[in-house]
C-alpha positions as CSV (number, residue, x, y, z in Angstrom):
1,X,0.0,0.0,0.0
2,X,2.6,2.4,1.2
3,X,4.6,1.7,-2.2
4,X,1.2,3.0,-4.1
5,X,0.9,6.0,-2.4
6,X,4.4,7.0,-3.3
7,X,4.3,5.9,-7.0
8,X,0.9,8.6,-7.1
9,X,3.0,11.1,-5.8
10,X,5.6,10.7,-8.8
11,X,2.7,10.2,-10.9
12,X,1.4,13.7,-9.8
13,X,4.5,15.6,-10.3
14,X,5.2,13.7,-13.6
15,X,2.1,15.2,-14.9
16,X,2.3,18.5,-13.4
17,X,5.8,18.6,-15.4
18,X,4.4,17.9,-18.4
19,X,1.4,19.7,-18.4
20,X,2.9,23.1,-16.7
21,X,0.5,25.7,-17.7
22,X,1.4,28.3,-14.9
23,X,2.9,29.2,-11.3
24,X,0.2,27.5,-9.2
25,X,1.5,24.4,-11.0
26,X,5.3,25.1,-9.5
27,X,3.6,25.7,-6.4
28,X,1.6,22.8,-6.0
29,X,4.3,20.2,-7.5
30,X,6.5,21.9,-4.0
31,X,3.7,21.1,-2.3
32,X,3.4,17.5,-3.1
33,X,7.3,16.9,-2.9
34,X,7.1,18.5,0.7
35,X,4.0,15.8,1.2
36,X,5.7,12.9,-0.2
37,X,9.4,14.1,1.8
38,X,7.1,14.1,5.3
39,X,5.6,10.9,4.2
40,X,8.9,9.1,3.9
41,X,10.0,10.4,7.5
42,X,6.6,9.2,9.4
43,X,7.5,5.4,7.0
44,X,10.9,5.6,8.5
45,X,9.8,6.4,11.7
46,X,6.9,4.0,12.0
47,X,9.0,0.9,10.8
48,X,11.7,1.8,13.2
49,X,8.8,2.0,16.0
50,X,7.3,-1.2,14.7
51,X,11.3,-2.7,14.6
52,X,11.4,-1.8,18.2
53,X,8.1,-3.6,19.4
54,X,8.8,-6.5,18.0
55,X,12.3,-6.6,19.7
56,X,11.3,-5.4,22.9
């Protein structure tokens, strides 16, 4: 599921590159990469958190 999400995110910004029609189109292709940079962290974090309950 988690693998989806990302590949919708590159599929957004691939579009939004190709189809760049003004400046809220820059702004909202920052706005996704910001999205899909937070997302990343909160995976990392949460399989790390999930690594340590399983060892502990």
């Amino acid at each position: 599921m988690f693998s989806m999400i990302e590949d919708d995110f590159d599929q957004y910004i691939k579009e939004l590159n190709e189809n760049k029609s003004s400046d809220f189109s820059e702004k909202f292709q920052n706005l996704l990469l910001f999205i899909k940079e937070k997302y990343l962290e909160d995976l990392k974090i949460s399989s790390e958190n999930i690594g340590k309950e399983k060892k502990g």
